[in-house]
FIFI-957546 format. One record per residue: residue in one letter; residue number from 1; z, x, y of N, C-alpha, C in turn. Coordinates in steps of 0.2 Angstrom, whole numbers. Each point is the difference from the previous one (the first is absolute). Example, Ala and Ser with C-alpha at 12.3 -4.5 7.8 and 13.67 -1.06 7.14 Angstrom:
2
sevo = A, lotor = 1, n.zz = 39, n.xx = 66, n.yy = -28, ca.zz = 0, ca.xx = -4, ca.yy = 6, c.zz = 0, c.xx = 4, c.yy = 6
sevo = S, lotor = 2, n.zz = -4, n.xx = -2, n.yy = 5, ca.zz = 1, ca.xx = 4, ca.yy = 6, c.zz = 3, c.xx = -4, c.yy = 5
//
This chain:
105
sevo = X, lotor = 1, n.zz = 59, n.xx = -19, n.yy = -19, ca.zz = 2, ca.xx = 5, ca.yy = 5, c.zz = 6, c.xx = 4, c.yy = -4
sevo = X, lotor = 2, n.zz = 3, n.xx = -5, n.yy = -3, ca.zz = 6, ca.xx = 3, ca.yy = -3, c.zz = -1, c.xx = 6, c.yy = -6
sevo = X, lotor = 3, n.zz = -4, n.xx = -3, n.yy = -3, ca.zz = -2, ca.xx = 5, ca.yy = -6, c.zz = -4, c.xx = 7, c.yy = 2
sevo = X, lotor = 4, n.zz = -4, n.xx = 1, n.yy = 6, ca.zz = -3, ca.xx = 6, ca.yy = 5, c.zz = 7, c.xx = 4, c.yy = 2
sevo = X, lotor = 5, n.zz = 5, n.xx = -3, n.yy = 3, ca.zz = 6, ca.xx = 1, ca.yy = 2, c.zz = 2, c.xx = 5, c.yy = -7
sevo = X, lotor = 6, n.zz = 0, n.xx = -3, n.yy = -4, ca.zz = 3, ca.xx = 3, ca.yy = -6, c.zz = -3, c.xx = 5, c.yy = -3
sevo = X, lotor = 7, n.zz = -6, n.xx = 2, n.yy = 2, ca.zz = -4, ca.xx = 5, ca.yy = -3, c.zz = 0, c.xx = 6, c.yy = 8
sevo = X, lotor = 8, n.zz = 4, n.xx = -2, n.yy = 4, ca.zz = 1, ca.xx = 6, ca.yy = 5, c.zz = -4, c.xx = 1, c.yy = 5
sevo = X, lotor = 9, n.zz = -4, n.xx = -8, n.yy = 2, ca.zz = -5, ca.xx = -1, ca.yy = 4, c.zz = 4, c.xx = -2, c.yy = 4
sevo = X, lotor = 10, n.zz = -2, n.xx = 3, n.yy = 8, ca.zz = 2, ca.xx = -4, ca.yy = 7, c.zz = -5, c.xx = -6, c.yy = 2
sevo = X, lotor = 11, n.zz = 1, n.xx = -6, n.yy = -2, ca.zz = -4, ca.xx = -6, ca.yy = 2, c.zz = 2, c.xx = -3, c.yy = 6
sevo = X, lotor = 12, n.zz = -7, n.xx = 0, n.yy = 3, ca.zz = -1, ca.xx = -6, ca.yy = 5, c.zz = -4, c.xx = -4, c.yy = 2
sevo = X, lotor = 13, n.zz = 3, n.xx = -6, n.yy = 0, ca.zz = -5, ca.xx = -6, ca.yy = -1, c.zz = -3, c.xx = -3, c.yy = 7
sevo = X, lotor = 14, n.zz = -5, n.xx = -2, n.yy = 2, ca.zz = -4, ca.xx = -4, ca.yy = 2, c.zz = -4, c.xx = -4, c.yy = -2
sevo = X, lotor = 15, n.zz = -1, n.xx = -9, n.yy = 5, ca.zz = -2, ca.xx = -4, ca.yy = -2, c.zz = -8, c.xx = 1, c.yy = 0
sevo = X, lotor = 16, n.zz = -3, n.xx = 4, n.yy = 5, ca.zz = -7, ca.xx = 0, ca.yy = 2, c.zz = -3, c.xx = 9, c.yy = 2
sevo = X, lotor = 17, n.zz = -6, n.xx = -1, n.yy = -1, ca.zz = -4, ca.xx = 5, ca.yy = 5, c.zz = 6, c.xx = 3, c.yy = 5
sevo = X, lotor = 18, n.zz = -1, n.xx = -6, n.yy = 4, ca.zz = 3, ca.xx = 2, ca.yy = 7, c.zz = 6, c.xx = 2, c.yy = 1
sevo = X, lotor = 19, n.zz = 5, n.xx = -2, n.yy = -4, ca.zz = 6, ca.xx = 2, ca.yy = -2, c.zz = 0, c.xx = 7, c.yy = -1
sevo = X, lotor = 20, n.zz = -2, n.xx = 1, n.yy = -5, ca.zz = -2, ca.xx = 7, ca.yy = -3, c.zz = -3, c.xx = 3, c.yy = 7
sevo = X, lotor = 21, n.zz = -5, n.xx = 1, n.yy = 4, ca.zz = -1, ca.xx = 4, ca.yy = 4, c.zz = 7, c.xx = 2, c.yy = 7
sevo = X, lotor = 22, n.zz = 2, n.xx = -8, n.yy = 2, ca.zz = 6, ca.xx = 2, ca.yy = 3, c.zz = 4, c.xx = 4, c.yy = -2
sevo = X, lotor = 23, n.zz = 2, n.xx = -1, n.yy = -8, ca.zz = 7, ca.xx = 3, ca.yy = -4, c.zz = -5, c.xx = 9, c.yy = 2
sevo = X, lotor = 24, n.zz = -5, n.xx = 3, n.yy = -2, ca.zz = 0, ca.xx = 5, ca.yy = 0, c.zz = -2, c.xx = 4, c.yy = 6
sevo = X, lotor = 25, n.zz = -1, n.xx = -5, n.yy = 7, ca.zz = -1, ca.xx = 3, ca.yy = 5, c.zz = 8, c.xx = 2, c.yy = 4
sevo = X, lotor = 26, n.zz = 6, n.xx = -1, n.yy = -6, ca.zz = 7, ca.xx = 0, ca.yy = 4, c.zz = 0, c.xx = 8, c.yy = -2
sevo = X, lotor = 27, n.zz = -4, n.xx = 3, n.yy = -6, ca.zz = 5, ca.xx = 4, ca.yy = -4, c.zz = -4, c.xx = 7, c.yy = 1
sevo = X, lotor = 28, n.zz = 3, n.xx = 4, n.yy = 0, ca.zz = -3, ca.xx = 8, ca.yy = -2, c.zz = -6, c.xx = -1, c.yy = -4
sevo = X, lotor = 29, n.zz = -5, n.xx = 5, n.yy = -2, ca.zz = -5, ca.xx = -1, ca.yy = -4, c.zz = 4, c.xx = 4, c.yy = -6
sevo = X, lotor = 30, n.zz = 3, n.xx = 5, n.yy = 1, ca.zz = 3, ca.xx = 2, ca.yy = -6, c.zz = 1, c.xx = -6, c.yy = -3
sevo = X, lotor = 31, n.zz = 3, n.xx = -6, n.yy = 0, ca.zz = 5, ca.xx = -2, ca.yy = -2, c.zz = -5, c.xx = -7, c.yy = 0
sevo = X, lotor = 32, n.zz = -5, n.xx = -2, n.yy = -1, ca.zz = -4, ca.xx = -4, ca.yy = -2, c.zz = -3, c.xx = -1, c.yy = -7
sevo = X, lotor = 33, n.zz = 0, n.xx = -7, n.yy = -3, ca.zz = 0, ca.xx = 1, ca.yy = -8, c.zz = -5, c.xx = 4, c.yy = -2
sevo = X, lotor = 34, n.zz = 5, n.xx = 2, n.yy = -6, ca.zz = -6, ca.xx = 5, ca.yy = -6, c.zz = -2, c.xx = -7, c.yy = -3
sevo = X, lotor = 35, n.zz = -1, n.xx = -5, n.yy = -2, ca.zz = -2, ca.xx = -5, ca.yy = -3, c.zz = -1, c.xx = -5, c.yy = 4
sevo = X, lotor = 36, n.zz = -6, n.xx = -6, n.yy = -3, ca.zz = 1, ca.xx = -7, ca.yy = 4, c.zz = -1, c.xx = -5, c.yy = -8
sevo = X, lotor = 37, n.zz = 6, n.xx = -5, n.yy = 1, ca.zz = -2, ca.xx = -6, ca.yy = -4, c.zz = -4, c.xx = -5, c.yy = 1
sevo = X, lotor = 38, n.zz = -3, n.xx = -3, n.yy = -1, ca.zz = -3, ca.xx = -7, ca.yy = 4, c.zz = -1, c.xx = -5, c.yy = -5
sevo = X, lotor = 39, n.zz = 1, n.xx = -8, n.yy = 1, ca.zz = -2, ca.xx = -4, ca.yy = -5, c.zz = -8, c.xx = 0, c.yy = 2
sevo = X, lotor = 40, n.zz = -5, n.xx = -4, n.yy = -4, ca.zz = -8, ca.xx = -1, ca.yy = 3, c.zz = 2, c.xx = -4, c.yy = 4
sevo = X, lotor = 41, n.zz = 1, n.xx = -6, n.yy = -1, ca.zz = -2, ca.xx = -5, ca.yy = 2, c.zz = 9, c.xx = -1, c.yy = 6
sevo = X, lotor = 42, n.zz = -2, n.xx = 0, n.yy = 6, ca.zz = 6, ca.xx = -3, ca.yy = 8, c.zz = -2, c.xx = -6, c.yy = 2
sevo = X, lotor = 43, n.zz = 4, n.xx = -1, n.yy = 4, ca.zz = 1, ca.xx = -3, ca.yy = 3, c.zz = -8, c.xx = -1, c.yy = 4
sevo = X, lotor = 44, n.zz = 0, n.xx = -7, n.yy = 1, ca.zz = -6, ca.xx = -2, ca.yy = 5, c.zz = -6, c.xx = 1, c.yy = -2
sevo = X, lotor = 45, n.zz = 0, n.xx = 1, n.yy = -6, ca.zz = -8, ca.xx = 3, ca.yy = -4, c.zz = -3, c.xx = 8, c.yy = 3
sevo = X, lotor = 46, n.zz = 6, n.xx = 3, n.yy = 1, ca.zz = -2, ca.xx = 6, ca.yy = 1, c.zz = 1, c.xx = 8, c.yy = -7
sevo = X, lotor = 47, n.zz = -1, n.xx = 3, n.yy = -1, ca.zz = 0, ca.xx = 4, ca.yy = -6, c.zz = 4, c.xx = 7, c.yy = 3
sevo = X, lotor = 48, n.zz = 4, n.xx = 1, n.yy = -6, ca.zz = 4, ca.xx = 5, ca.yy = -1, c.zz = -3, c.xx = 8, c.yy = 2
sevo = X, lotor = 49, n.zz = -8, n.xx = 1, n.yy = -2, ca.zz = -4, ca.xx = 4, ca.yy = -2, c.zz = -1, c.xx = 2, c.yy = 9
sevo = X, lotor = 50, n.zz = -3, n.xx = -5, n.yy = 2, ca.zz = 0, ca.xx = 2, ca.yy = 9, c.zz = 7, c.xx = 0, c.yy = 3
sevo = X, lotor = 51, n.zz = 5, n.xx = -3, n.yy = -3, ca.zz = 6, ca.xx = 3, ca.yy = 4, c.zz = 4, c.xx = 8, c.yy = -2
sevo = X, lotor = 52, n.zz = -6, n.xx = -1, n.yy = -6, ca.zz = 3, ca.xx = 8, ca.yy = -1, c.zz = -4, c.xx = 7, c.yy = 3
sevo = X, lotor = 53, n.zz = -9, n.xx = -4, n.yy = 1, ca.zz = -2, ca.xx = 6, ca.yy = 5, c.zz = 1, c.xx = -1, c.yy = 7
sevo = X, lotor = 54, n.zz = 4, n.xx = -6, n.yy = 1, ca.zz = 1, ca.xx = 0, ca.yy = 7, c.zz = 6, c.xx = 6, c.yy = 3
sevo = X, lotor = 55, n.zz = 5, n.xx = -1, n.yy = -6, ca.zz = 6, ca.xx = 4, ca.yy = 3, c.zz = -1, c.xx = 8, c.yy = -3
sevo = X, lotor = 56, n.zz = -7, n.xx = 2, n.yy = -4, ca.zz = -1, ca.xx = 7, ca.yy = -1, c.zz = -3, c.xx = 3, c.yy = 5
sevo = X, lotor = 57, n.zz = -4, n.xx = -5, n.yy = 3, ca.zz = -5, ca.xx = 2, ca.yy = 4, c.zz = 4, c.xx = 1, c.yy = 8
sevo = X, lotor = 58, n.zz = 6, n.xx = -4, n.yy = 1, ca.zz = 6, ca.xx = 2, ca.yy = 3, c.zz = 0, c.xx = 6, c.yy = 2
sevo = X, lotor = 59, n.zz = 4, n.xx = 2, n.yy = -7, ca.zz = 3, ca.xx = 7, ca.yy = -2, c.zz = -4, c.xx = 4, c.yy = -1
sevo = X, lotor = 60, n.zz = -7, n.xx = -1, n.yy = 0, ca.zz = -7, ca.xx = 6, ca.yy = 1, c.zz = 1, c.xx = 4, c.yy = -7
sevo = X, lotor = 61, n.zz = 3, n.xx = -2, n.yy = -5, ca.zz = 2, ca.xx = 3, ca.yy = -6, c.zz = -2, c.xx = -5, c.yy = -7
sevo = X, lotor = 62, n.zz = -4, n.xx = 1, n.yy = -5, ca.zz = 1, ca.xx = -3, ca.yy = -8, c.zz = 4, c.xx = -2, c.yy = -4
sevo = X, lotor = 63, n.zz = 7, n.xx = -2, n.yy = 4, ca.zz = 5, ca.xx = 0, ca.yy = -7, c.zz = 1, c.xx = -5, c.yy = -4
sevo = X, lotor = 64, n.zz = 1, n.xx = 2, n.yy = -6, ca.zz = -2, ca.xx = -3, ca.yy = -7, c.zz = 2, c.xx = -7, c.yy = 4
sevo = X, lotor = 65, n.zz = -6, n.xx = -3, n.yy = -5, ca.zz = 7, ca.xx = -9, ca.yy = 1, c.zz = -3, c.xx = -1, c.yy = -7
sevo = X, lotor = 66, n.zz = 4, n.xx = -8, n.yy = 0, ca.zz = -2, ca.xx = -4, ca.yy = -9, c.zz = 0, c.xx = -8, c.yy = 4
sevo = X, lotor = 67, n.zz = -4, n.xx = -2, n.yy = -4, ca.zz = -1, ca.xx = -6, ca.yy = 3, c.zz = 4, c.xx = -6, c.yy = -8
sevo = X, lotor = 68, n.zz = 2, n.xx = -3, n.yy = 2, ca.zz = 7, ca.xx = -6, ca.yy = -4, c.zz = -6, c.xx = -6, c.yy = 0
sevo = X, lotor = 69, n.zz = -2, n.xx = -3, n.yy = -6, ca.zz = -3, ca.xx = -8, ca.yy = 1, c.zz = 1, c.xx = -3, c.yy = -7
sevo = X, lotor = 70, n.zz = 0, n.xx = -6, n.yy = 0, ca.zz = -2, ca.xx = -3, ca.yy = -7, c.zz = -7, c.xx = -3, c.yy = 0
sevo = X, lotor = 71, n.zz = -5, n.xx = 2, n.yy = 6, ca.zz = -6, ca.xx = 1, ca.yy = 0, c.zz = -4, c.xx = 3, c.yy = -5
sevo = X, lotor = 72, n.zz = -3, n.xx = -4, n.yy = -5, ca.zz = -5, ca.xx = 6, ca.yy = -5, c.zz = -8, c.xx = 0, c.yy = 1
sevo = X, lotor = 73, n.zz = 0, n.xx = -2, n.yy = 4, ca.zz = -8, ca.xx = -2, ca.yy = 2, c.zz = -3, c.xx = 8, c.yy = -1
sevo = X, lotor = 74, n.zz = -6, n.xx = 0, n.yy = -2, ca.zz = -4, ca.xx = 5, ca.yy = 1, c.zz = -3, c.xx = 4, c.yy = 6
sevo = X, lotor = 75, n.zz = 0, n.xx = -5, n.yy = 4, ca.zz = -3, ca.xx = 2, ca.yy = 9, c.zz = 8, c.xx = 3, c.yy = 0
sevo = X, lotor = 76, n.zz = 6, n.xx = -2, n.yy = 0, ca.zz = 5, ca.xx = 0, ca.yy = 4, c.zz = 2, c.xx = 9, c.yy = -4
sevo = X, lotor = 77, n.zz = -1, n.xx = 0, n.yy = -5, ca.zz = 1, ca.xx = 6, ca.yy = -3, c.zz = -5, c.xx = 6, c.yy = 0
sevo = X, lotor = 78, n.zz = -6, n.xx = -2, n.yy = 2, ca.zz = -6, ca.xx = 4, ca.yy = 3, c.zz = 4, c.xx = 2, c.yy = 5
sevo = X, lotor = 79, n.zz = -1, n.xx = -3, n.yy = 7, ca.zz = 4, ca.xx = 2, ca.yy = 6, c.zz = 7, c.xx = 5, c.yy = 1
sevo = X, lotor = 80, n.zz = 4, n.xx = -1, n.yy = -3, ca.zz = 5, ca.xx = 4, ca.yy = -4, c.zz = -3, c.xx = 7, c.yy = 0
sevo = X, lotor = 81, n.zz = -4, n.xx = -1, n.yy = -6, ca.zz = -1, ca.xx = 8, ca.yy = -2, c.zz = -5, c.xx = 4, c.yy = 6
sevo = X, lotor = 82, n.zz = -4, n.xx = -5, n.yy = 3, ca.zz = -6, ca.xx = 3, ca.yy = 4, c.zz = 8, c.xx = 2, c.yy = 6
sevo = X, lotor = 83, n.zz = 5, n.xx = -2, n.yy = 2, ca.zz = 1, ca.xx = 2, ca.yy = 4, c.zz = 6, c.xx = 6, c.yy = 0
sevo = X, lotor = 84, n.zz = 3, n.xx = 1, n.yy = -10, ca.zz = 1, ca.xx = 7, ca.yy = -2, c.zz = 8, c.xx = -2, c.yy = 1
sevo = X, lotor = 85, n.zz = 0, n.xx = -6, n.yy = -1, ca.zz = 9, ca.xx = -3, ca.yy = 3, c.zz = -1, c.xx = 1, c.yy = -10
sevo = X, lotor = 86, n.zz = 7, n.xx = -2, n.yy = -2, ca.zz = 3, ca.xx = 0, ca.yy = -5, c.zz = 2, c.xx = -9, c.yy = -2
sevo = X, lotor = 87, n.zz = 0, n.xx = -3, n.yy = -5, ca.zz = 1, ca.xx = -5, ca.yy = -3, c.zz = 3, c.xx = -2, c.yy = -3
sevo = X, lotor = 88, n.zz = 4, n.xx = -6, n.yy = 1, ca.zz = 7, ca.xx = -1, ca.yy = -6, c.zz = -2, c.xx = -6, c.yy = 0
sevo = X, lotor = 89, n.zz = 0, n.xx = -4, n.yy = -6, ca.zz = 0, ca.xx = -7, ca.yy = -1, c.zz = 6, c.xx = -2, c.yy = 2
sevo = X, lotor = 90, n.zz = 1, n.xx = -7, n.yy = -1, ca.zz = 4, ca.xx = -3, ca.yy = 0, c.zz = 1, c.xx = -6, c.yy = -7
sevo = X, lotor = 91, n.zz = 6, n.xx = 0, n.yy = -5, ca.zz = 5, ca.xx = 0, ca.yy = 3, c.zz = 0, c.xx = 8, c.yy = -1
sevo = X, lotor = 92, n.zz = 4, n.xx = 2, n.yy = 5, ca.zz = 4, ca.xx = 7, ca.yy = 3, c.zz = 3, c.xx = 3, c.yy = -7
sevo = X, lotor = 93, n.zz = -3, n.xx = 6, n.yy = -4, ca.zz = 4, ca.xx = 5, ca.yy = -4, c.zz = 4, c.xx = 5, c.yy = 3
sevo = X, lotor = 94, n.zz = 5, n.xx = -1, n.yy = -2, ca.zz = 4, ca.xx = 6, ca.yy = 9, c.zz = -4, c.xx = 7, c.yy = -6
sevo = X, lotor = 95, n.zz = -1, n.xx = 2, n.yy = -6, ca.zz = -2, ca.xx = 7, ca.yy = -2, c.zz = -7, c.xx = 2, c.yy = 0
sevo = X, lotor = 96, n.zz = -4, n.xx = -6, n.yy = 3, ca.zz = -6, ca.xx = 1, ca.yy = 1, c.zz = 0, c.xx = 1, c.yy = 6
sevo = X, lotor = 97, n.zz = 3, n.xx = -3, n.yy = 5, ca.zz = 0, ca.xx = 2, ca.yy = 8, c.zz = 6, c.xx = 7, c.yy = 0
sevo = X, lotor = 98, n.zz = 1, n.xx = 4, n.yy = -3, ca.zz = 6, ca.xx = 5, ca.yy = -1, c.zz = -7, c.xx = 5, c.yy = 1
sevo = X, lotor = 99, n.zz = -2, n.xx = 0, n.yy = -9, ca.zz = -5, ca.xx = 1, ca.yy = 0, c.zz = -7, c.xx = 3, c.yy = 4
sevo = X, lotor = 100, n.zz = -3, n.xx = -4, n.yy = 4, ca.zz = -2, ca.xx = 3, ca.yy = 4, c.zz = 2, c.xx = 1, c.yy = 7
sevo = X, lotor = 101, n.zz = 6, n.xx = -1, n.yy = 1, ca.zz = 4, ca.xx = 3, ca.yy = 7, c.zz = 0, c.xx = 7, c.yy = -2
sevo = X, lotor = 102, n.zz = 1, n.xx = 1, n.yy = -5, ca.zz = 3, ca.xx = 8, ca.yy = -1, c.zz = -10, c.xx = 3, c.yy = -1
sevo = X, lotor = 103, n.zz = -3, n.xx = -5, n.yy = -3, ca.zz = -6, ca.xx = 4, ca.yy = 2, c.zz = -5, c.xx = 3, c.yy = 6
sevo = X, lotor = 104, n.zz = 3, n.xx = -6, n.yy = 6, ca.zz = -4, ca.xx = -1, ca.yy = 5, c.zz = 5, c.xx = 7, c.yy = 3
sevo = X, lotor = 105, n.zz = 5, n.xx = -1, n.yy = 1, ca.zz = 6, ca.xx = 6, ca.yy = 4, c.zz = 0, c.xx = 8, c.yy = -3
//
């Protein structure tokens, strides 16, 4: 968080889908993230990927996201791409995820 903080990004964190949906049903839509982070793998066996369409599909909008795992699996990186999210290994390169934030934005 700190290092997004440091590149002039307004971060905020939720621990889940649900979270994310409450945080964005307080705010103006102007003012709704231009980006989503997600690890793949949450809490309770549930995936990053669906909490990402769940809070775009919220917002009735595509905004870029990137999905964070140290998952390399094939299926998990198929998924990924079929669903046009963005990908960063782990461990975490901050100039690889720099990288393509400025791509996706």
């Amino acid at each position: 968080v700190s290092m997004l903080g440091l590149w002039g990004c307004d971060v905020h964190c939720v621990a889940s889908a649900e979270q994310g949906l409450d945080f964005i049903a307080t705010m103006p839509a102007e003012t709704w993230p231009q980006l989503i982070l997600a690890d793949y793998h949450l809490d309770q066996g549930l995936l990053g990927t669906d909490a990402i369409a769940e809070i775009r599909q919220a917002m009735d909008q595509d905004t870029p996201a990137i999905v964070i795992t140290a998952d390399r699996s094939n299926e998990m990186k198929h998924l990924i791409k079929e669903s046009g999210f963005g990908l960063v290994q782990k461990p975490l390169k901050p100039a690889v995820l720099r990288k393509l934030i400025n791509r996706l934005l």
